[in-house]
C-alpha positions as CSV (number, residue, x, y, z in Angstrom):
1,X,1.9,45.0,-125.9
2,X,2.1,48.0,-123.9
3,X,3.8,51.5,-125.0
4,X,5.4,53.9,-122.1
5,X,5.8,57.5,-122.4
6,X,8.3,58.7,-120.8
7,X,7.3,62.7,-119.8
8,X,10.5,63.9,-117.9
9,X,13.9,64.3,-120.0
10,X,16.7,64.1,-117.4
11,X,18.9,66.8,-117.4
12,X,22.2,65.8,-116.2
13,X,24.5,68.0,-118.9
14,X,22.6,70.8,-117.4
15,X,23.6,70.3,-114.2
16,X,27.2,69.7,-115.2
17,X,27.5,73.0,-117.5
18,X,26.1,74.5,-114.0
19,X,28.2,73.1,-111.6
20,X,31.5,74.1,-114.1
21,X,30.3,77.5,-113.7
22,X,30.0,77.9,-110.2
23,X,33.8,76.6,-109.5
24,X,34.2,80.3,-111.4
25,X,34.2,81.5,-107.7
26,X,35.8,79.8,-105.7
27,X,39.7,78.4,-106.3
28,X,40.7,77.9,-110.3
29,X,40.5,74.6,-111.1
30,X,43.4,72.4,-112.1
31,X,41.6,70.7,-114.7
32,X,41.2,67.0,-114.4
33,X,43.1,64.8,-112.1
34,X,44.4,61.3,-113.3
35,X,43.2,58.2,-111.3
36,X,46.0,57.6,-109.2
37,X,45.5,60.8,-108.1
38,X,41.8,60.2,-107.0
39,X,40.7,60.3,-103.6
40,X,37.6,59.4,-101.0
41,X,35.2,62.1,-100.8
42,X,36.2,62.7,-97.0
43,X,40.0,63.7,-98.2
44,X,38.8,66.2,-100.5
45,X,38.9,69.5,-98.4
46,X,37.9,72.0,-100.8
47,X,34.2,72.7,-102.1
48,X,35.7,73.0,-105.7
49,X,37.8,70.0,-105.7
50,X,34.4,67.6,-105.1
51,X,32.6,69.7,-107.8
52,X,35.5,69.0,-110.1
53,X,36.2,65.8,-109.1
54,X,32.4,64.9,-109.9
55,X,32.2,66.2,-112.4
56,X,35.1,64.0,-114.2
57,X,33.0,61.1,-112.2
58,X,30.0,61.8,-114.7
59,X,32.2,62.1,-117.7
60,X,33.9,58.8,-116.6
61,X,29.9,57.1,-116.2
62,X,31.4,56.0,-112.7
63,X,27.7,57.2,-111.4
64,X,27.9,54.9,-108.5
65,X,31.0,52.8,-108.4
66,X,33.7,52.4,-107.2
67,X,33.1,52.7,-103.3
68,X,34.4,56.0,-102.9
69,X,35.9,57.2,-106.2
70,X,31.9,58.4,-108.1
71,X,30.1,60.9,-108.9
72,X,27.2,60.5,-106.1
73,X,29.6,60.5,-103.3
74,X,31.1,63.2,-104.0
75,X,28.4,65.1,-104.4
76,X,27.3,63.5,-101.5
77,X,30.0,65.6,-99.7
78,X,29.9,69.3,-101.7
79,X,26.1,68.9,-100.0
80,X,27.6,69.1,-97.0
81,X,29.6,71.6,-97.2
82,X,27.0,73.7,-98.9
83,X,23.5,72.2,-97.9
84,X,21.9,75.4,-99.8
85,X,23.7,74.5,-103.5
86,X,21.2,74.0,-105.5
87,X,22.9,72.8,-108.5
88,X,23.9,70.1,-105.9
89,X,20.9,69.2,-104.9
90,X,20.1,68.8,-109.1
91,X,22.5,66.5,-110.0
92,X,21.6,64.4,-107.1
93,X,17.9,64.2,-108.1
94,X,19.0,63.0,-111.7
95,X,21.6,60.8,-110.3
96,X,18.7,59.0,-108.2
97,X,17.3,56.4,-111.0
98,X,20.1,54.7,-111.3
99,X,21.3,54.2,-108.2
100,X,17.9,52.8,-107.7
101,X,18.1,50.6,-110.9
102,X,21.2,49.8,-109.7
103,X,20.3,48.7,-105.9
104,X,17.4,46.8,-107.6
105,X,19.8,44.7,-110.4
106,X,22.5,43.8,-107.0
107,X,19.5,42.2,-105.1
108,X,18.0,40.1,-107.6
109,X,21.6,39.2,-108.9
110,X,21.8,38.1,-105.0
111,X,24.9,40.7,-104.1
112,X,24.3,41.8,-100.6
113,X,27.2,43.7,-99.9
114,X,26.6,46.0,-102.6
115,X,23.7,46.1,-102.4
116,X,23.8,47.4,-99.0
117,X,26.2,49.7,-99.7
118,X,24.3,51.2,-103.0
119,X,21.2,51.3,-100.6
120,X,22.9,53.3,-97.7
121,X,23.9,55.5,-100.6
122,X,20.6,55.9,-101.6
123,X,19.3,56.5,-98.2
124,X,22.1,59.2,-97.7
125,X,20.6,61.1,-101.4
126,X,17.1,60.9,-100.2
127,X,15.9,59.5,-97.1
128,X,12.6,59.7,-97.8
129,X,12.7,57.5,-101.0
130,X,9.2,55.6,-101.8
131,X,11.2,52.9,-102.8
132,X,13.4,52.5,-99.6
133,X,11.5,50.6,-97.6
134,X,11.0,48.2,-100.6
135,X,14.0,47.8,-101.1
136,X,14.9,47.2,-97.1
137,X,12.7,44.2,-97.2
138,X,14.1,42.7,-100.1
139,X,17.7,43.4,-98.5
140,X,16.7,41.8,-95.4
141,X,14.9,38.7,-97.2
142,X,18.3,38.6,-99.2
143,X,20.1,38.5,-95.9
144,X,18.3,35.5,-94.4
145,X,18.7,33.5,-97.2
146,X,22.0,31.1,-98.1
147,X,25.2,32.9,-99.4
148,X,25.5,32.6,-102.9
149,X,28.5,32.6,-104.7
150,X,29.8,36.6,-105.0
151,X,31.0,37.7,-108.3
152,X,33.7,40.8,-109.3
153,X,30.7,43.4,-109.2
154,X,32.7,46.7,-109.4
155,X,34.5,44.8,-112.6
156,X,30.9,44.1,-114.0
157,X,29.8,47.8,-113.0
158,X,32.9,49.2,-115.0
159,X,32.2,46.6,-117.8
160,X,28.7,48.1,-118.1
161,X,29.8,51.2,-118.1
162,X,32.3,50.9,-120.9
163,X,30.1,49.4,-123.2
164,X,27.6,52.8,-122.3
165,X,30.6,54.9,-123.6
166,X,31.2,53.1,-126.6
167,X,27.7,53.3,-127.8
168,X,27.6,57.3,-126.7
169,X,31.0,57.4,-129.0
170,X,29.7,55.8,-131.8
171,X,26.4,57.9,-132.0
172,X,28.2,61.4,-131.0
173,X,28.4,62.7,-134.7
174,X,25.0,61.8,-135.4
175,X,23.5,63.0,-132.2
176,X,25.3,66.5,-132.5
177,X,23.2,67.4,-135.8
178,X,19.4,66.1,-134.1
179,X,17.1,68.7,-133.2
180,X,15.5,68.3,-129.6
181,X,14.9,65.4,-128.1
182,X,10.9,64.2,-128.4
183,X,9.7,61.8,-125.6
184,X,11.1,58.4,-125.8
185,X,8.6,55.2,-125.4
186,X,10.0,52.6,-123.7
187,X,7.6,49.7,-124.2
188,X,7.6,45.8,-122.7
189,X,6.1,42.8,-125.2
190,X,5.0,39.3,-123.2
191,X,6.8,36.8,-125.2
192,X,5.2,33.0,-123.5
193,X,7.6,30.4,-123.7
194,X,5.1,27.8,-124.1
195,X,3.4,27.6,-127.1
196,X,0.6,28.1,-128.8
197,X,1.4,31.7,-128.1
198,X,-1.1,33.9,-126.8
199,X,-2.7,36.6,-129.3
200,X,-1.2,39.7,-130.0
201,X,-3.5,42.6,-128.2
202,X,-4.1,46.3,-129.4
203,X,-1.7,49.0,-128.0
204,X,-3.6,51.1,-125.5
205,X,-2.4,54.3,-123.4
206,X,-0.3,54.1,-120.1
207,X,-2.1,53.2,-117.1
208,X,-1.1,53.4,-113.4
209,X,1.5,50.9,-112.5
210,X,-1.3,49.4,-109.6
211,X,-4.1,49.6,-112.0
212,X,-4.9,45.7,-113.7
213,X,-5.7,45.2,-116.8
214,X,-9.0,43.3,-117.9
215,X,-8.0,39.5,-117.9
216,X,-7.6,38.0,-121.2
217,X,-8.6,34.8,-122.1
218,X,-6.9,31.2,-121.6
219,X,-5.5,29.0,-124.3
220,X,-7.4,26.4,-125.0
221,X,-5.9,23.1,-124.5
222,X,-3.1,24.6,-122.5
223,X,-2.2,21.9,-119.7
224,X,0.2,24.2,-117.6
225,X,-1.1,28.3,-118.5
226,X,0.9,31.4,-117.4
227,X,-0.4,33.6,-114.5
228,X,-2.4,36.8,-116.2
229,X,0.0,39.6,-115.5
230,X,-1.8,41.8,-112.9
231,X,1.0,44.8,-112.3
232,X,3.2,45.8,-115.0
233,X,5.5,49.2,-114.4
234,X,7.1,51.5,-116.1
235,X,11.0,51.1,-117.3
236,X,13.4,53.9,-117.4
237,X,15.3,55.1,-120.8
238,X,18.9,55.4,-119.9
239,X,20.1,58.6,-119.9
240,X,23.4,57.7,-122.2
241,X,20.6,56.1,-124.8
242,X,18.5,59.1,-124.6
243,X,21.3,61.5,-125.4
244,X,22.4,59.2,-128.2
245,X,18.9,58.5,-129.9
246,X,19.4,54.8,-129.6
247,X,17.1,52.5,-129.5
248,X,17.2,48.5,-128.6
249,X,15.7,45.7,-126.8
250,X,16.4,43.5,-124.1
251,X,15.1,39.9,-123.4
252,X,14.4,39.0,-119.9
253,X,14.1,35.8,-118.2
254,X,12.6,35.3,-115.0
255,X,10.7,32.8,-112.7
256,X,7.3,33.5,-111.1
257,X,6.9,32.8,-108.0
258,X,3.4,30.5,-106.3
259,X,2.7,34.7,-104.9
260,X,3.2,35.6,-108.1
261,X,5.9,38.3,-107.5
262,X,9.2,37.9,-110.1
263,X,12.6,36.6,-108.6
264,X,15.6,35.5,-110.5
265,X,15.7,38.4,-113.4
266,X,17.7,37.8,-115.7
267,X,19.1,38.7,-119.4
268,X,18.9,36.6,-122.4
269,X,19.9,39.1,-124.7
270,X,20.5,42.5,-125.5
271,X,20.3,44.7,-128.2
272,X,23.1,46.6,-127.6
273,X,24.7,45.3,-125.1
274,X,25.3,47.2,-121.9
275,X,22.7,49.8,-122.3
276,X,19.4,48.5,-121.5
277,X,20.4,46.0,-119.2
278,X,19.8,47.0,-115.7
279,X,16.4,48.8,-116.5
280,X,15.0,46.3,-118.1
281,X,16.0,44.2,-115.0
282,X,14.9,46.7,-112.7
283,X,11.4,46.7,-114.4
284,X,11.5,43.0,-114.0
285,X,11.4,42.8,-110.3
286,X,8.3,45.3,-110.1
287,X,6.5,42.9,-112.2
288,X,3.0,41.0,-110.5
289,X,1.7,38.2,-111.3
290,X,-2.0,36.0,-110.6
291,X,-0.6,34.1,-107.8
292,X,-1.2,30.6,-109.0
293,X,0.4,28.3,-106.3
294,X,3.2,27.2,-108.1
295,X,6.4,28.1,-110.0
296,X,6.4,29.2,-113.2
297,X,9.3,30.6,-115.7
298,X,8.9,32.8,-118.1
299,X,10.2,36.0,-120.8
300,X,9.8,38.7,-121.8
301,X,10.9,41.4,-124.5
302,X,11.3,45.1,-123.2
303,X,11.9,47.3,-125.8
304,X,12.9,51.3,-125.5
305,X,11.6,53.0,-129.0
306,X,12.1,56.7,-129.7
307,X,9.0,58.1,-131.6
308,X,9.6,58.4,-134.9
């Protein structure tokens, strides 16, 4: 088992307590427009109209979705219009994450048109992105392969979403009376599918994502033996879950290739649902394995713990 330690709190309230203040001088604002009263980014003429209209975006968890109604796309376009904001430029860098986790779960789910539109997103927020040309390839590899069935993703994006506002609800009162928030430690636990199961091993600190760890040793009498995990990485907490001091686990499904990269994430359960999903999926993907020359399926359990 491995623990993470997360060293960065995100700071997204910040940026929204900031950005209400700075619509102090420009036009009052009108307070909240309903949806049918929403509009592209691109229709939006004033500066304090996207701030606003972001601003409910974020209080709505429509991060990302839909295509031209969210929060980054709007202020997508108050950068434009002010390339020097800085509380602009904030909220965008917090925002990043998950529209990364979020480009990351439509490609292994197979969803190329959004993910290609959540990646030209991504490329518009930071062009320079380590991840980019990662996820190019994996965009273009989706691209050549057959068409696969597409599913109602913007209903599955607002699904997920709902069920983060619900759990936020439900730990409000509590979360109002905590003091600070320490560092969360999101952790991941190999769970083999074949037994005998392999023996539990010590926790030890974080290492570099690149770095391998020192090869166990095989079951005995094992006639078809997992690849050694060469490259784990490091989940995300959820912002929503961090807020909310809530804890859970999600189990994770996936098949390994002969290469011994991961394809075909995917969730067997969560613990609660709609929270951990797409960064435990995420992490998934950046999973390595001892290329073995075949296929191989396997599971595991990543957990997100707060210290206690």
């Amino acid at each position: 088992m491995k623990t993470y330690r997360i060293r960065r709190a995100p700071a997204l309230s910040f940026c929204l307590l900031a950005l209400g203040a700075c619509g102090r001088h420009d036009t009052p604002a009108t307070g909240p427009l309903p949806p049918a009263a929403a509009a592209a980014p691109a229709a939006v003429d004033h500066l304090d109209q996207l701030r606003q209209r972001a601003q409910q975006a974020m209080r709505d968890n429509r991060l990302y979705a839909p295509d031209g109604d969210n929060a980054i796309e709007y202020f997508l376009a108050a950068r434009e219009r002010q390339p020097d904001d800085t509380r602009t430029h904030a909220a965008l860098i917090e925002l990043q994450p998950y529209l990364l986790i979020a480009t990351e779960q439509m490609l292994e789910r197979g969803e190329r048109e959004q993910a290609q539109r959540l990646l030209q997103l991504l490329m518009r927020v930071d062009a320079q992105a380590p991840a980019l040309p990662r996820l190019q390839a994996a965009l273009e590899q989706l691209q050549r392969s057959p068409a696969a069935p597409q599913t109602d993703v913007a209903a599955d994006i607002r699904a997920g979403d709902a069920s983060v506002v619900a759990v936020k609800t439900a730990a409000a009162a509590a979360a109002a009376s905590l003091p600070a928030l320490p560092t969360p430690i999101p952790e991941a636990e190999t769970v083999p599918p074949l037994p005998p199961p392999a023996p539990a091993t010590a926790l030890v600190p974080p290492a570099p994502a690149a770095e391998v760890p020192r090869p166990a040793p095989a079951p005995v009498g094992t006639a078809a033996a997992l690849p050694r995990l060469l490259q784990d990485a490091q989940p995300r907490y959820p912002l929503p879950a961090l807020r909310g001091r809530i804890e859970g686990a999600v189990e994770v499904a996936f098949d390994i290739q002969p290469d011994g990269s991961v394809r075909n994430a995917r969730m067997l359960s969560a613990t609660p649902e709609g929270v951990f999903d797409a960064a435990a999926l995420a992490v998934a993907s950046r999973w390595r394995f001892e290329p073995s020359g075949q296929s191989h399926r396997s599971q595991r359990t990543v957990r997100f713990r707060l210290p206690d």
